[in-house]
KOLMI-73783 format. One record per atom (N, C-alpha, C): x, y, z; chain; residue number from 1; atom name; residue in one letter. Coordinates in nm, 3 decimals. Example, Ala and Ser with C-alpha at 12.3 -4.5 7.8 and 13.67 -1.06 7.14 Angstrom:
BEGIN
1.319_-0.569_0.780_A_1_N_a
1.230_-0.450_0.780_A_1_CA_a
1.320_-0.330_0.780_A_1_C_a
1.285_-0.225_0.708_A_2_N_s
1.367_-0.106_0.714_A_2_CA_s
1.290_0.003_0.787_A_2_C_s
end
This chain:
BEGIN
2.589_9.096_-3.009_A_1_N_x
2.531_8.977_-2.965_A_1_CA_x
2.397_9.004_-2.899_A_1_C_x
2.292_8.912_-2.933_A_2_N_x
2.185_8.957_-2.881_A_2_CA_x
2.132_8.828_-2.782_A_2_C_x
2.080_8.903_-2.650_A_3_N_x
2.063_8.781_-2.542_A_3_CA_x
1.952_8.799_-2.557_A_3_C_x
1.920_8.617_-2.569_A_4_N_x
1.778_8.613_-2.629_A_4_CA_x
1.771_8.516_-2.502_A_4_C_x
1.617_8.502_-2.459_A_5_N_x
1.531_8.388_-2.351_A_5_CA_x
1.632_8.283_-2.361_A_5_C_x
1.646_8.204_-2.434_A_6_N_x
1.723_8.082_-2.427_A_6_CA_x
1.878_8.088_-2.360_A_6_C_x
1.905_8.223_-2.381_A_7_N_x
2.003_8.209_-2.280_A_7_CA_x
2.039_8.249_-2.177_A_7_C_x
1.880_8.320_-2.107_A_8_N_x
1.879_8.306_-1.958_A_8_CA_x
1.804_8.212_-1.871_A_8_C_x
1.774_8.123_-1.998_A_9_N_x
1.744_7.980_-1.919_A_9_CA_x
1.858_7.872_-1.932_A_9_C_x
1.966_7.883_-1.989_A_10_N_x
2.086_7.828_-1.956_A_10_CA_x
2.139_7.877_-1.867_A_10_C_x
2.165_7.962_-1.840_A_11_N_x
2.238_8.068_-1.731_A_11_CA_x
2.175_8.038_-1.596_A_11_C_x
2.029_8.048_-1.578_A_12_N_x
1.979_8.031_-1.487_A_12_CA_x
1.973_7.870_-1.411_A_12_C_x
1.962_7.819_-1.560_A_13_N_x
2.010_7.659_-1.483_A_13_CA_x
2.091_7.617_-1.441_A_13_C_x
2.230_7.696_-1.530_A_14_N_x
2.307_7.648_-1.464_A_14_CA_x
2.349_7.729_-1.297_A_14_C_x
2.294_7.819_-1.279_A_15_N_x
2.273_7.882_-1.135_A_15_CA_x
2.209_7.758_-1.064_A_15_C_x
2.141_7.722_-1.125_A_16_N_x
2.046_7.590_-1.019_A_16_CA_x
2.173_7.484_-0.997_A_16_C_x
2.211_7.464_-1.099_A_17_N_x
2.264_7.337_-1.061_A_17_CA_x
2.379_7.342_-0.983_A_17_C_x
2.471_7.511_-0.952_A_18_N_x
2.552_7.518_-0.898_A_18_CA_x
2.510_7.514_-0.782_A_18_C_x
2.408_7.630_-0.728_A_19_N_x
2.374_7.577_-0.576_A_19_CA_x
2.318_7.425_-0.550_A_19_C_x
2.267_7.369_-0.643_A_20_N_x
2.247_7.194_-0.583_A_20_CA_x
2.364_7.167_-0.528_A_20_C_x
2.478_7.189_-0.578_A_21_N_x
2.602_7.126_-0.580_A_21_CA_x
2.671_7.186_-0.452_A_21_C_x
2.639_7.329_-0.457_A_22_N_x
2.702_7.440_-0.316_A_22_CA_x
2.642_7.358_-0.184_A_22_C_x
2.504_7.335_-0.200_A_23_N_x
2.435_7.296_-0.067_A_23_CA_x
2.436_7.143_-0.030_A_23_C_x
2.497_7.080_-0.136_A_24_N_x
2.524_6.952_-0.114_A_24_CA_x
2.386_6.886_-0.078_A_24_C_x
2.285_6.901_-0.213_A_25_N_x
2.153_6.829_-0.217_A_25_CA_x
2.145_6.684_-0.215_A_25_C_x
2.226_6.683_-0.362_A_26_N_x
2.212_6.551_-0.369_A_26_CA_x
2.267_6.435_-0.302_A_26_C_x
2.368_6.477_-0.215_A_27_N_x
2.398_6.420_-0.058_A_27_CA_x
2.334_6.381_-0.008_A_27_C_x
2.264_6.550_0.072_A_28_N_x
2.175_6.457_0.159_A_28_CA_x
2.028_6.358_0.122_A_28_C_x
1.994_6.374_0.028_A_29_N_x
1.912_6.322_-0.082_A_29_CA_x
1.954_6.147_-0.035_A_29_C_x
2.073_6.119_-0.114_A_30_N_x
2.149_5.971_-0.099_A_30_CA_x
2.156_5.951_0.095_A_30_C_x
2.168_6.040_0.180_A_31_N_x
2.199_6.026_0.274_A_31_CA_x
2.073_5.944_0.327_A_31_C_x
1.998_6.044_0.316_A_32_N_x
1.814_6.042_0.374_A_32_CA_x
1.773_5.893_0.307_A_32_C_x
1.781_5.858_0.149_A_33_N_x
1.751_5.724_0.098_A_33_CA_x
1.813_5.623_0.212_A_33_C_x
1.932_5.628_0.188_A_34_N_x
2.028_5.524_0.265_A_34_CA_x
1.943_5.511_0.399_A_34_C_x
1.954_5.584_0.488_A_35_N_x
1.891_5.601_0.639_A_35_CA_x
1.759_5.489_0.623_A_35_C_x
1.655_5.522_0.532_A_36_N_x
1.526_5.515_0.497_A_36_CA_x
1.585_5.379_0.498_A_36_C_x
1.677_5.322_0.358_A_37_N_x
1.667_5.195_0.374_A_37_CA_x
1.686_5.092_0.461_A_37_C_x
1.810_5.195_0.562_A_38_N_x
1.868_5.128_0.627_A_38_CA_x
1.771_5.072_0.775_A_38_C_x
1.682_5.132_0.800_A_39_N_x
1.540_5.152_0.894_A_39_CA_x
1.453_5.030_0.815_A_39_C_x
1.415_5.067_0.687_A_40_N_x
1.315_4.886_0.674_A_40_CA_x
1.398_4.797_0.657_A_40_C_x
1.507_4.780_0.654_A_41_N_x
1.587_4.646_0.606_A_41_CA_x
1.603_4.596_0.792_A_41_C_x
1.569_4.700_0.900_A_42_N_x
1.624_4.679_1.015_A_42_CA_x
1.480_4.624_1.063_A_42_C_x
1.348_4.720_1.005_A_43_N_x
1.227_4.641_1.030_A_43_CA_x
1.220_4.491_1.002_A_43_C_x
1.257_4.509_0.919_A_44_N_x
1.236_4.373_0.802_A_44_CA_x
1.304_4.220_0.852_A_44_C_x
1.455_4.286_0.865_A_45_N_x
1.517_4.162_0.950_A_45_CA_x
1.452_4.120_1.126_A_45_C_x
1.412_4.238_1.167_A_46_N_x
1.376_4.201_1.334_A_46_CA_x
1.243_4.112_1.300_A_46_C_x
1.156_4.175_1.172_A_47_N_x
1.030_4.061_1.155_A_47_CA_x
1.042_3.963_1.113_A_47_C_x
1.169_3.923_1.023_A_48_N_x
1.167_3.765_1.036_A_48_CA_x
1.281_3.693_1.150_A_48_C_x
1.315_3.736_1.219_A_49_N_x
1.397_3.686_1.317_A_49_CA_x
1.279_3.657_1.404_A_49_C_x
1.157_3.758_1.451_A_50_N_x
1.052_3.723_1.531_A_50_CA_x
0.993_3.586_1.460_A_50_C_x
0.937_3.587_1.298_A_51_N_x
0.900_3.481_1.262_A_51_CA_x
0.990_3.341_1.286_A_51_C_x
1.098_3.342_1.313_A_52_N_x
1.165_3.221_1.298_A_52_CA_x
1.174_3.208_1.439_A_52_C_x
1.206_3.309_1.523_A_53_N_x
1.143_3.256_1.662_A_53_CA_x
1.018_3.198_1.700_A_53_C_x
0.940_3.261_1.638_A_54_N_x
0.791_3.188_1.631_A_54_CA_x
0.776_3.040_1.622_A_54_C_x
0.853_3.016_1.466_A_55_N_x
0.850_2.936_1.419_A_55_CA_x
0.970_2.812_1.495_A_55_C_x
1.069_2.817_1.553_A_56_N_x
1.149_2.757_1.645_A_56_CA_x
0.999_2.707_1.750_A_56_C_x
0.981_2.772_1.809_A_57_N_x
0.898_2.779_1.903_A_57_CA_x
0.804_2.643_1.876_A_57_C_x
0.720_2.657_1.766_A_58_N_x
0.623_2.569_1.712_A_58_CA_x
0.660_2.485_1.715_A_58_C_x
0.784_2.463_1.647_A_59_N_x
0.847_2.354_1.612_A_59_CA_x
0.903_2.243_1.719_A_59_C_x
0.946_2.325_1.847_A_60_N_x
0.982_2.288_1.945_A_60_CA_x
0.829_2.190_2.033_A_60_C_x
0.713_2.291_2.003_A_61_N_x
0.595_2.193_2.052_A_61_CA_x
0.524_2.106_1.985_A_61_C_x
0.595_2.100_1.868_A_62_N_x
0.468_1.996_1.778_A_62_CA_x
0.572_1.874_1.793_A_62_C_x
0.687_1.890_1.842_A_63_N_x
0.805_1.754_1.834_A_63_CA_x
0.767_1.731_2.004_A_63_C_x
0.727_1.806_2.092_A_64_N_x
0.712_1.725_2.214_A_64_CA_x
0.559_1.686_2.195_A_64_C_x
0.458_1.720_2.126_A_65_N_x
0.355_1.674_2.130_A_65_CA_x
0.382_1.498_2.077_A_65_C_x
0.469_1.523_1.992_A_66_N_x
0.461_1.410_1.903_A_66_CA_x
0.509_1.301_1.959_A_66_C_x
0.608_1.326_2.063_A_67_N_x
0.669_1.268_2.140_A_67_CA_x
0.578_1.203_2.256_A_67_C_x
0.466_1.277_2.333_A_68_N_x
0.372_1.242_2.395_A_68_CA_x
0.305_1.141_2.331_A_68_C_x
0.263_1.204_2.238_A_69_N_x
0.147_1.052_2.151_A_69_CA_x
0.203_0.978_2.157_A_69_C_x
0.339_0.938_2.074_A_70_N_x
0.438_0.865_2.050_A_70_CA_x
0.415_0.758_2.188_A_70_C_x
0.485_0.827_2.301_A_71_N_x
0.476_0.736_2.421_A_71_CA_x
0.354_0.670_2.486_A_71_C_x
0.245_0.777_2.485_A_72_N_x
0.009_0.717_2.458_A_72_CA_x
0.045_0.632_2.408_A_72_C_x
0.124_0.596_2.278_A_73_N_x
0.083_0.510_2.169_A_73_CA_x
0.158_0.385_2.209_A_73_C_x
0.273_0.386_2.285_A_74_N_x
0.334_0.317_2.321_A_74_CA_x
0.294_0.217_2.416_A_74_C_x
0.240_0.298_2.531_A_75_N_x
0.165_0.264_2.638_A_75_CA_x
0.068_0.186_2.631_A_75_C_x
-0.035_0.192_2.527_A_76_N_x
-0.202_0.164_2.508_A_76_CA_x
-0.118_0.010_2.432_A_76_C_x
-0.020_0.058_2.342_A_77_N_x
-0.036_-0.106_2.301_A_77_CA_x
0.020_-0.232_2.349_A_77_C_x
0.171_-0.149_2.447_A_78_N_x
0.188_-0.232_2.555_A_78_CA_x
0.096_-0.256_2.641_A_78_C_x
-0.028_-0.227_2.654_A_79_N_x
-0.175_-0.221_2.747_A_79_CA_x
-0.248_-0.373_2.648_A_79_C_x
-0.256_-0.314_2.543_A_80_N_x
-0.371_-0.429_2.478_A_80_CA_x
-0.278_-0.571_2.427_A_80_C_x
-0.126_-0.551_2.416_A_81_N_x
-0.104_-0.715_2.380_A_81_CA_x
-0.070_-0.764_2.530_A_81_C_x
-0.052_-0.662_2.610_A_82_N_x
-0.064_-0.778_2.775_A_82_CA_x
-0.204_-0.832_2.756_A_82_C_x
-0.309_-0.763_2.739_A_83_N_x
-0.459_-0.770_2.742_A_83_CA_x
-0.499_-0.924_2.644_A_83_C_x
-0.416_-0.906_2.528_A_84_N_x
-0.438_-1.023_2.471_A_84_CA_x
-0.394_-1.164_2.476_A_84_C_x
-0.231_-1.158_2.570_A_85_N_x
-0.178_-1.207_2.588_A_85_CA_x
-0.253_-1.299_2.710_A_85_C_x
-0.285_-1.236_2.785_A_86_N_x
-0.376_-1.294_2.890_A_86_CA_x
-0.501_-1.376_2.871_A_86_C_x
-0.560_-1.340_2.739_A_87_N_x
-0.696_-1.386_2.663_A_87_CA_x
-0.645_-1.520_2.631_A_87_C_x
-0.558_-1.502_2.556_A_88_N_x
-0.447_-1.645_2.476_A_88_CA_x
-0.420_-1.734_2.618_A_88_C_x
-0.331_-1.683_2.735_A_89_N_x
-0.312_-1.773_2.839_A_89_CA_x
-0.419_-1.860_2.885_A_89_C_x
-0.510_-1.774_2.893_A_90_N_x
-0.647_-1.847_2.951_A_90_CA_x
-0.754_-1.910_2.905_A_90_C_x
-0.728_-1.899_2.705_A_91_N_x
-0.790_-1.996_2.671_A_91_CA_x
-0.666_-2.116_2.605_A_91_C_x
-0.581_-2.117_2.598_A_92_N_x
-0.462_-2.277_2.605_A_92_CA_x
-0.519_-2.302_2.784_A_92_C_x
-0.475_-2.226_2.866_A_93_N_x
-0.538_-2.306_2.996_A_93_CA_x
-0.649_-2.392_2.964_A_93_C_x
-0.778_-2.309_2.949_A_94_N_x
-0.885_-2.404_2.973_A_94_CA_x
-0.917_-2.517_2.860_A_94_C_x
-0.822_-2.503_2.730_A_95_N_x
-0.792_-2.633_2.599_A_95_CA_x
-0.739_-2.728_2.693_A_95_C_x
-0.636_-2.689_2.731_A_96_N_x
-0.518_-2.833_2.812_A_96_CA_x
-0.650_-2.874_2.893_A_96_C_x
-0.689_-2.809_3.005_A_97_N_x
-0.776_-2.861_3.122_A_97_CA_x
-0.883_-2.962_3.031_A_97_C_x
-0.937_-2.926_2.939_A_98_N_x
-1.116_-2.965_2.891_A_98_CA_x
-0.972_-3.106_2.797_A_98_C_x
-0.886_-3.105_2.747_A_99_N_x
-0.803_-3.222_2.686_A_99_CA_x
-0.781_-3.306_2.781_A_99_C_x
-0.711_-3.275_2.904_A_100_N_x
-0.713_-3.351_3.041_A_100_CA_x
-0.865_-3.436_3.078_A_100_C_x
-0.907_-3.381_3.083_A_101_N_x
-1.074_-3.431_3.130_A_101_CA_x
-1.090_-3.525_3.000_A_101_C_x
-1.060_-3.501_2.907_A_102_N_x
-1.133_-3.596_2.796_A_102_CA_x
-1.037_-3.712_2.748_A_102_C_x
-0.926_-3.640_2.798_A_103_N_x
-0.844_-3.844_2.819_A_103_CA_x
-0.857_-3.871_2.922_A_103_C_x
-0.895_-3.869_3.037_A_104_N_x
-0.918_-3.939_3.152_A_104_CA_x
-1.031_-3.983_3.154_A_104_C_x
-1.154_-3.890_3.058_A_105_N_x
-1.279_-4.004_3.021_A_105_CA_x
-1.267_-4.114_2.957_A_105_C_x
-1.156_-4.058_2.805_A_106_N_x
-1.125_-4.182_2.769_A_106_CA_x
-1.027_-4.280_2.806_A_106_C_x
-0.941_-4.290_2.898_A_107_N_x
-0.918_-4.404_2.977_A_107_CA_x
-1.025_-4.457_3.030_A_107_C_x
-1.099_-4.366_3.123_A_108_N_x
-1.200_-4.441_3.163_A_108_CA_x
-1.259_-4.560_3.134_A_108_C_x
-1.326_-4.475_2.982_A_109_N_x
-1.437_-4.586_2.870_A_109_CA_x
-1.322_-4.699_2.852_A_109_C_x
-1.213_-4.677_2.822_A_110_N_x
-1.125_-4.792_2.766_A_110_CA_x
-1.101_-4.899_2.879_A_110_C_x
-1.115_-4.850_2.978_A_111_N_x
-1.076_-4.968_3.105_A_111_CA_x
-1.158_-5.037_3.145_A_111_C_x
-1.324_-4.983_3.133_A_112_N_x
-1.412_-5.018_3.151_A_112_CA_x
-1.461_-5.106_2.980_A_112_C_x
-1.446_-5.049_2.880_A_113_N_x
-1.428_-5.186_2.818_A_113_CA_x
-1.366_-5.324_2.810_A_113_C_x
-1.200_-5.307_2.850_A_114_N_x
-1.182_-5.414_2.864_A_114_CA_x
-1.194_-5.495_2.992_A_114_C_x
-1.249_-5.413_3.109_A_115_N_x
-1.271_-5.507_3.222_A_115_CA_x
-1.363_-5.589_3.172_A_115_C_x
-1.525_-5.535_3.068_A_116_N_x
-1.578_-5.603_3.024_A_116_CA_x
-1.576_-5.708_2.967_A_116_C_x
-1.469_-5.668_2.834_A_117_N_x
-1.448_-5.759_2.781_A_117_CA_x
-1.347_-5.918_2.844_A_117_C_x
-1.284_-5.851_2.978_A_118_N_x
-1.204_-5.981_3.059_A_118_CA_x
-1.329_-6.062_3.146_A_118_C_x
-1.445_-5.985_3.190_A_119_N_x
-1.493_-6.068_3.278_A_119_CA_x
-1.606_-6.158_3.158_A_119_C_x
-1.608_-6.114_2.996_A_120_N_x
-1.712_-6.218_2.892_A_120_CA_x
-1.630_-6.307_2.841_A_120_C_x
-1.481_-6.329_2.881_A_121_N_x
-1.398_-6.366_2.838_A_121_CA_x
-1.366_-6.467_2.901_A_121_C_x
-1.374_-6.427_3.060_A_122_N_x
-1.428_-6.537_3.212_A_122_CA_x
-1.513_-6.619_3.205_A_122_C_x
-1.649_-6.551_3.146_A_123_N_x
-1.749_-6.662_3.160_A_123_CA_x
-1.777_-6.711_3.078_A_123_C_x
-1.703_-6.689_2.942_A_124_N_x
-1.725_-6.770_2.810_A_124_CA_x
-1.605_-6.867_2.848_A_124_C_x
-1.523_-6.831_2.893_A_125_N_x
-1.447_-6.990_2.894_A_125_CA_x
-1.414_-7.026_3.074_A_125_C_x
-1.385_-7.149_3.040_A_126_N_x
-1.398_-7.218_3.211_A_126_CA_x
-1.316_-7.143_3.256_A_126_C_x
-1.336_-7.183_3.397_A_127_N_x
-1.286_-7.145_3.539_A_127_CA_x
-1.166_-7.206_3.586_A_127_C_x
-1.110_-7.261_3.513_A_128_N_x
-0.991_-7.315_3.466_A_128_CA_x
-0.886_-7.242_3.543_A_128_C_x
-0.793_-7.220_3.655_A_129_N_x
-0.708_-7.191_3.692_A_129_CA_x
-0.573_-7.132_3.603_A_129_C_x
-0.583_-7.182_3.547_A_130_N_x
-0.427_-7.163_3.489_A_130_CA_x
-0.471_-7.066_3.313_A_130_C_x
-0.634_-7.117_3.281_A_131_N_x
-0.681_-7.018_3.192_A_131_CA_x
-0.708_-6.880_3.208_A_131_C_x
-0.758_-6.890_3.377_A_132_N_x
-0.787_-6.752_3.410_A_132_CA_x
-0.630_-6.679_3.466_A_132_C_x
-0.552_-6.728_3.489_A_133_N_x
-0.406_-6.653_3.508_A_133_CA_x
-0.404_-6.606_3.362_A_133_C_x
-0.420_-6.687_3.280_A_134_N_x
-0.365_-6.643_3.135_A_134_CA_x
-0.430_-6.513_3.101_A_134_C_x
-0.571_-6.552_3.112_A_135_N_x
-0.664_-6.438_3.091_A_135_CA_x
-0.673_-6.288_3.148_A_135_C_x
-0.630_-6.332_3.308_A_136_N_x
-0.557_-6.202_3.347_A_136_CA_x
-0.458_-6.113_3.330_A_136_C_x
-0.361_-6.193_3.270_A_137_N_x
-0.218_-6.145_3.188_A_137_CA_x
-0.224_-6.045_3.090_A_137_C_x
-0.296_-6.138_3.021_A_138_N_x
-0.358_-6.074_2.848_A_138_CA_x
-0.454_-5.962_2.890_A_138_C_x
-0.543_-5.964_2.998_A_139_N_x
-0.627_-5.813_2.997_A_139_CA_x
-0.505_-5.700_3.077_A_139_C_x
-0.439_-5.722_3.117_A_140_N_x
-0.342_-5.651_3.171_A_140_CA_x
-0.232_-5.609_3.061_A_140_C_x
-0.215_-5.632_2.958_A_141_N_x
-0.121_-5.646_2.887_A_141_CA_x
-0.188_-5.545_2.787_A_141_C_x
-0.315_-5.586_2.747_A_142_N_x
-0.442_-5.517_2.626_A_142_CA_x
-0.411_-5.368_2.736_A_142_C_x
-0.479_-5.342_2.851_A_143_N_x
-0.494_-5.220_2.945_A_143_CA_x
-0.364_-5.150_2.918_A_143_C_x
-0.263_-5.187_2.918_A_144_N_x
-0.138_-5.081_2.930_A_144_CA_x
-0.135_-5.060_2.751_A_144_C_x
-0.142_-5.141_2.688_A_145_N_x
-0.108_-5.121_2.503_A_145_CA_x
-0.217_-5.022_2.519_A_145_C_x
-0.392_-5.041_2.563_A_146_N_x
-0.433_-4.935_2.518_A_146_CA_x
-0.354_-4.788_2.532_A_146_C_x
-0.376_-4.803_2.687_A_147_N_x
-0.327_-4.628_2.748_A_147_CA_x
-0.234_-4.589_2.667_A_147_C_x
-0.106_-4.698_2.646_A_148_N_x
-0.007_-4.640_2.581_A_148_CA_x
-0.063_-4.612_2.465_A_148_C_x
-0.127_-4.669_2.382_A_149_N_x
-0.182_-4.601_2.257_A_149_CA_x
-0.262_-4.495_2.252_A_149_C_x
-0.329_-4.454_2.349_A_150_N_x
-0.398_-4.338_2.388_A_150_CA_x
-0.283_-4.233_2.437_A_150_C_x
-0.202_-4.284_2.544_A_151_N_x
-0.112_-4.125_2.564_A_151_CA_x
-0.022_-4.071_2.464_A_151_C_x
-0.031_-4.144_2.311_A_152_N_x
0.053_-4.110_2.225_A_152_CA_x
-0.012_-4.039_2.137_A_152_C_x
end
């Protein structure tokens, strides 16, 4: 039998591969990976636990901000419909008042017409006693139909 190169590179490999196996390489090989992974997966989780604390955090101030405006917003407009509300009171006030004044002018004019018209009513017809009772009746009678037709 003749030992040729090729079979002291079998021989020799397989020398290699027995001490891999004697020294328990590929162990620690898997050991060292594992460790490795087990270190960024530990980075990895503490950095998003920080992010979601972060993010809690934010979250926690953009809901009380919102809450602030929310209540500004609340405030300012309970501010401007008192504001308007008051505008409205005080102009029906001064409508009723300036309506007041302008039927009491017009009673006025109206009373003062028909006094007129009772005293052309006097001197167009006699002095007649019992005509001028009549005549007084009837302007008294015209005076209240007006008003009443005016306060309606």
């Amino acid at each position: 039998m003749i030992i040729d190169a090729s079979f002291w590179v079998a021989v020799s490999f397989l020398i290699f591969i027995g001490l891999i196996i004697y020294f328990k390489i590929p162990q620690k090989i898997k050991f060292n990976l594992e460790e490795n992974i087990k270190e960024e997966a530990k980075s990895i989780l503490s950095e998003k636990e920080k992010k979601i604390s972060n993010s809690k955090i934010k979250i926690k101030e953009m809901i009380s901000k919102a809450n602030e405006d929310a209540e500004k917003n609340i405030l300012k407009t309970n501010e401007n419909f008192h504001t308007i509300m008051e505008i409205k009171k005080k102009n029906t006030d001064d409508k009723i008042k300036q309506m007041k004044e302008q039927t009491l002018k017009d009673i006025k004019n109206i009373s003062v017409k028909i006094a007129v018209g009772s005293v052309e009513r006097l001197l167009i017809s006699s002095l007649d006693k019992s005509k001028l009772d009549k005549l007084y009746i009837k302007s008294i009678e015209e005076t209240k139909l007006a008003l009443k037709i005016k306060s309606n």
